[in-house]
C-alpha positions as CSV (number, residue, x, y, z in Angstrom):
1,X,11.5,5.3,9.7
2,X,9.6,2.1,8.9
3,X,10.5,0.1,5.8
4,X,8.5,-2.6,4.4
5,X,10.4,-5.5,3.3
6,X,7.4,-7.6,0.9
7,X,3.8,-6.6,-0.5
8,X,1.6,-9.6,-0.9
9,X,-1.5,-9.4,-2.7
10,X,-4.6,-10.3,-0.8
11,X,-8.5,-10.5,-2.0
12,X,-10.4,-7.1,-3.4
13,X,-8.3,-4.2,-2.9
14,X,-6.0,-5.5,0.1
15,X,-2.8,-5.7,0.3
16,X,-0.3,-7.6,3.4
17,X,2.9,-5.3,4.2
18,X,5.3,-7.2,6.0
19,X,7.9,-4.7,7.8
20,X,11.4,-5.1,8.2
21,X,10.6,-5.5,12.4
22,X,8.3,-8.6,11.6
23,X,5.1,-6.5,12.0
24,X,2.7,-7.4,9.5
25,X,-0.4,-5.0,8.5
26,X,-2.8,-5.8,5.9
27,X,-4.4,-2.6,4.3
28,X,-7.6,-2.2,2.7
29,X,-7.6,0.4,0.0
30,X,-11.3,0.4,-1.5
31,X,-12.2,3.3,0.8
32,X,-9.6,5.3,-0.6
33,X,-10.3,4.0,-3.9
34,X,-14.2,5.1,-3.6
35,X,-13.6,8.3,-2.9
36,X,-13.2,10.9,-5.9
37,X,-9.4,11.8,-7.0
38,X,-6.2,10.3,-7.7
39,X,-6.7,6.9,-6.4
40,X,-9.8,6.1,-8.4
41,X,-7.3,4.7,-11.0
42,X,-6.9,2.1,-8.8
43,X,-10.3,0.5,-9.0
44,X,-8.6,-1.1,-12.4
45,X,-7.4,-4.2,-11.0
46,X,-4.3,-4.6,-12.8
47,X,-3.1,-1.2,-12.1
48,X,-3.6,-1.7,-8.5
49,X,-2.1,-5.4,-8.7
50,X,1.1,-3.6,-10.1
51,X,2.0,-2.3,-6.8
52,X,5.6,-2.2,-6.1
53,X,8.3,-1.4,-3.4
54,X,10.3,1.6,-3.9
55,X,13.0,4.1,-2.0
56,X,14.4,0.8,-0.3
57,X,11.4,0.0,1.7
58,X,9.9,3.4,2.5
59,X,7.4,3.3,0.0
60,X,5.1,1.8,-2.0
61,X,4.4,2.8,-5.5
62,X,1.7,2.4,-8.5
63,X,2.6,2.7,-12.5
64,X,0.7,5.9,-12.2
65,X,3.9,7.3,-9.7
66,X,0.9,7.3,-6.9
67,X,2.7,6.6,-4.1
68,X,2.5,6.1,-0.1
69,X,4.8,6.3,2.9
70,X,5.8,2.9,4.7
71,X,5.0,5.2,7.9
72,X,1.6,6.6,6.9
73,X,0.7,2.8,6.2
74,X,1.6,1.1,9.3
75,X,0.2,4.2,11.1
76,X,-3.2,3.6,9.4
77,X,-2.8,0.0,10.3
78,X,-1.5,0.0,14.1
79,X,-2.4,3.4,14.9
80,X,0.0,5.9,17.2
C-alpha cells in the first residue's frame, strides 16, 4: 500500500504527490474535472486548492469528502 507523504500545488489543476519511497508523480486532474459528475466541483479553484492528506497517507481528500486512493494515483501516474 502506497502512502503519500506531501501534496504540493502546481499550475491549473495539477497537483505533485511525493510518496513515502521518494517517488514523485505530478497529476493532472482537468480531465477528470471536465467530465460530467462528482468532480466538476473541482473546477472552483479554491475547493480544489483545499486538497488535503488523509488515512495517514493513503488518501487524498476534498472539503466535499471526494476522495482518491494513494494507489489509484501513482497507478495513473507510473502505470503497472
Amino acid at each position: 500500500m502506497r502512502r503519500i507523504r506531501k501534496i504540493q500545488r502546481e499550475e491549473s489543476f495539477r497537483l505533485r504527490l511525493i510518496y513515502d519511497d521518494g517517488s514523485v508523480a505530478v497529476v493532472d486532474f482537468q480531465d477528470l474535472i471536465d467530465r460530467e459528475g462528482i468532480f466538476t466541483a473541482l473546477k472552483e479553484p479554491k475547493m480544489f486548492s483545499d486538497v488535503r492528506l488523509v488515512e495517514n497517507g493513503q488518501s487524498i481528500q476534498w472539503p466535499n469528502e471526494l476522495t482518491l486512493s494513494a494507489d489509484a494515483l501513482w497507478l495513473d501516474a507510473f502505470g503497472a
